[in-house]
C-alpha positions as CSV (number, residue, x, y, z in Angstrom):
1,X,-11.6,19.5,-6.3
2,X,-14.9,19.2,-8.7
3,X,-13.8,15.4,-9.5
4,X,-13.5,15.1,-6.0
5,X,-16.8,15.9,-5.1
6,X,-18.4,14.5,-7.7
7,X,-17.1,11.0,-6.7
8,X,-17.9,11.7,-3.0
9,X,-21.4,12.1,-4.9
10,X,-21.3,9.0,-6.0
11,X,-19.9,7.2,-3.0
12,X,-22.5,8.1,-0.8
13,X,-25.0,7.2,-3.1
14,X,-23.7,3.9,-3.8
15,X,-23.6,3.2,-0.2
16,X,-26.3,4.7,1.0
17,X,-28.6,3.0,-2.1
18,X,-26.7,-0.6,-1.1
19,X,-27.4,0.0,2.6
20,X,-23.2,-0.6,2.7
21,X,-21.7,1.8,5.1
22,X,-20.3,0.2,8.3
23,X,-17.7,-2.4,7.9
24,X,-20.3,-5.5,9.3
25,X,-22.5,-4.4,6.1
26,X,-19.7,-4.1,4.2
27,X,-18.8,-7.9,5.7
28,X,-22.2,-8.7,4.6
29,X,-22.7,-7.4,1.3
30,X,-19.1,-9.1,0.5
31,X,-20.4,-12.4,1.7
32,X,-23.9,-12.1,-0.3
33,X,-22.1,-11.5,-3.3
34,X,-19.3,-14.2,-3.1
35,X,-23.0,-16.3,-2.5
36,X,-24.8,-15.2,-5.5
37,X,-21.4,-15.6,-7.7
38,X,-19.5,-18.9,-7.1
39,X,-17.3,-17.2,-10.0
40,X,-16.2,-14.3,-7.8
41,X,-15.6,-17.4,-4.9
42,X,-13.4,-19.1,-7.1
43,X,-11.4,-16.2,-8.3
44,X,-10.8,-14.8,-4.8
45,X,-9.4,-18.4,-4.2
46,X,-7.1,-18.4,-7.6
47,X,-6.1,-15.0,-5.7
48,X,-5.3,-16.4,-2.8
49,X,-3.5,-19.4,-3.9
50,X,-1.4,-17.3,-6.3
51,X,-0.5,-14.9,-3.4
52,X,0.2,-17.7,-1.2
53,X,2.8,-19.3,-3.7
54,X,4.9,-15.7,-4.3
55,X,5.6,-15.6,-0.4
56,X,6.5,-19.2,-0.5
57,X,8.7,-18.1,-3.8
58,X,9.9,-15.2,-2.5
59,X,10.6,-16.7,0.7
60,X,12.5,-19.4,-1.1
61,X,14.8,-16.7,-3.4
62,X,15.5,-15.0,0.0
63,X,17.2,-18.0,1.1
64,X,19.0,-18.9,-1.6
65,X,20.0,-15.6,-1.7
66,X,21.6,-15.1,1.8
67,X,23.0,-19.2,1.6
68,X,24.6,-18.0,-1.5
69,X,26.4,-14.6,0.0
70,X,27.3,-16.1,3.2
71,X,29.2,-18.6,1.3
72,X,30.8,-15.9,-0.6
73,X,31.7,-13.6,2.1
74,X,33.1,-16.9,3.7
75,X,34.9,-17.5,0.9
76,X,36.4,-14.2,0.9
77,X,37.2,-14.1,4.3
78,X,39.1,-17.2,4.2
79,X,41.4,-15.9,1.7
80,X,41.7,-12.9,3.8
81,X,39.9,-10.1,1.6
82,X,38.9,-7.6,3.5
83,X,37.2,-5.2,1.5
84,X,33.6,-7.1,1.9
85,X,31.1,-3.8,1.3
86,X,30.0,-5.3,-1.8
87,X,28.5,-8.2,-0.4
88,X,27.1,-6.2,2.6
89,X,25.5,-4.1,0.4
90,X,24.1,-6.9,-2.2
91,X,22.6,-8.5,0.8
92,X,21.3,-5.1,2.2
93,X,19.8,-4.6,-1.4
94,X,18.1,-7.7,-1.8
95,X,16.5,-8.0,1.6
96,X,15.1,-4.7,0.8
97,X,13.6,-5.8,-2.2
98,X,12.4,-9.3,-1.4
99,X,10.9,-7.2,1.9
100,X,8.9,-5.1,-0.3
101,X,7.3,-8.1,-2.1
102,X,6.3,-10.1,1.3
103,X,4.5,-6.7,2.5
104,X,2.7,-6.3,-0.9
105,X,2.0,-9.9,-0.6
106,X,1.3,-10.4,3.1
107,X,-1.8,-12.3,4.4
108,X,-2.8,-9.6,6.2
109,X,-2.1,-6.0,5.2
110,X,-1.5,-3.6,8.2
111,X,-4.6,-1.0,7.9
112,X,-4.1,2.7,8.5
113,X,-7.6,4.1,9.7
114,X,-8.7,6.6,6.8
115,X,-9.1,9.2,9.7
116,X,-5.5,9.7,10.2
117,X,-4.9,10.1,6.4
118,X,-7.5,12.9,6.4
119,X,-5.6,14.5,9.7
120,X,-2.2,14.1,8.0
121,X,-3.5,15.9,4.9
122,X,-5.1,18.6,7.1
123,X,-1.7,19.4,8.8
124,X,-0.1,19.8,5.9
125,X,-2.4,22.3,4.7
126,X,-2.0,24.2,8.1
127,X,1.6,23.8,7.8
128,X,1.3,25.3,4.1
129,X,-1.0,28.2,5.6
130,X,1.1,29.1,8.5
131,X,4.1,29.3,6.0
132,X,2.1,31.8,4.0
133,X,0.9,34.0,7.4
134,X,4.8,33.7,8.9
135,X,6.0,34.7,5.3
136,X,8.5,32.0,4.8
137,X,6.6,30.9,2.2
138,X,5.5,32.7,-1.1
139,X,2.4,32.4,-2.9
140,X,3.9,30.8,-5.9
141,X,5.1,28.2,-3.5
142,X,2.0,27.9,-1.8
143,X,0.4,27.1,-4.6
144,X,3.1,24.2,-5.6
145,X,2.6,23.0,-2.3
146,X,-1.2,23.1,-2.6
147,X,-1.5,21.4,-6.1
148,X,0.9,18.5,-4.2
149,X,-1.4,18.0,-1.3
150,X,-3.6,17.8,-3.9
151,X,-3.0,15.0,-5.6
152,X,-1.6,13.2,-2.8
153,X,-4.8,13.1,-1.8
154,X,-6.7,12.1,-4.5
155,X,-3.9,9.0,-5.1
156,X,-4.6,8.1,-1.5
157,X,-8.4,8.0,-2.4
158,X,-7.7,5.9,-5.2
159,X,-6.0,3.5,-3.2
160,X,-8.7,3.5,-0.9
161,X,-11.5,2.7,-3.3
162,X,-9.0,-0.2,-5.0
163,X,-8.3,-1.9,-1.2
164,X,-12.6,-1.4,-1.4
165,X,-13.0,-3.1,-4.4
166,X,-10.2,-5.9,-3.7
167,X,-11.4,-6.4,0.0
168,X,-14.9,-6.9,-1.9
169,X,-14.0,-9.3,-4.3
170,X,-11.9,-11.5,-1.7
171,X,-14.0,-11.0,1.1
């Protein structure tokens, strides 16, 4: 919780110092910067190019991987095999994965508002507390649960200062 505050510390001040706190000065200090640096412009293009040819890639693997297994389920259901889980499941598999890289990859990420993270964290301390109060949960448990909560929330904050640093550098 102290290393939690202590950034907070330093967020604010870095914000409030830069004049960056809405997300039209955020837009604005982003575009300064790419102004001032043609090196951070060039790089957030190498970024982009590099992002757009791993969706083309992975795009390309996905169809050569379903071409691939409907030829062998065809194949097998030709010769009258009718035991085809295998395949459904190697197909199930590997649309799951190449799904996970187009999301990671995407042009444009789906953005949960930060508020709703802070809500979501919130109920699970209530839930936590209510546990405690209704006595279906013990104190050693409690504190498990706590420490969790914990540092699912500090994760998330890291992942929200790296989407801020990213969405800086390719804005």
């Amino acid at each position: 919780m102290k290393h939690s505050i202590k950034h907070w510390k330093k967020e604010v001040l870095w914000h409030t110092s830069h004049r960056v706190i809405t997300h039209e000065q955020q837009r604005r200090f982003r575009d300064a910067r790419i102004a001032e640096n043609p090196e951070l412009s060039e790089q957030i293009k190498q970024r982009e190019v590099m992002r757009d040819d791993l969706l083309a890639l992975n795009n390309e693997v996905t169809d050569t991987i379903d071409h691939y297994l409907d030829t062998v389920l065809e194949n097998r259901l030709k010769q009258k095999h009718s035991d085809n889980d295998f395949v459904y499941l190697v197909r199930r598999t590997m649309n799951h994965f190449c799904a996970h890289i187009k999301h990671d990859y995407q042009k444009s990420a789906a953005t949960v508002p930060d508020i709703l993270y802070v809500q979501a964290f919130q109920h699970e301390y209530d839930f936590v507390q209510q546990g405690i109060n209704a006595g279906y949960i013990n104190q050693s448990i409690a504190g498990v649960l706590y420490t969790e909560i914990n540092q699912a929330q500090l994760l998330q904050l890291q992942q929200f200062q790296e989407t801020e640093e990213m969405a800086l550098i390719e804005a």
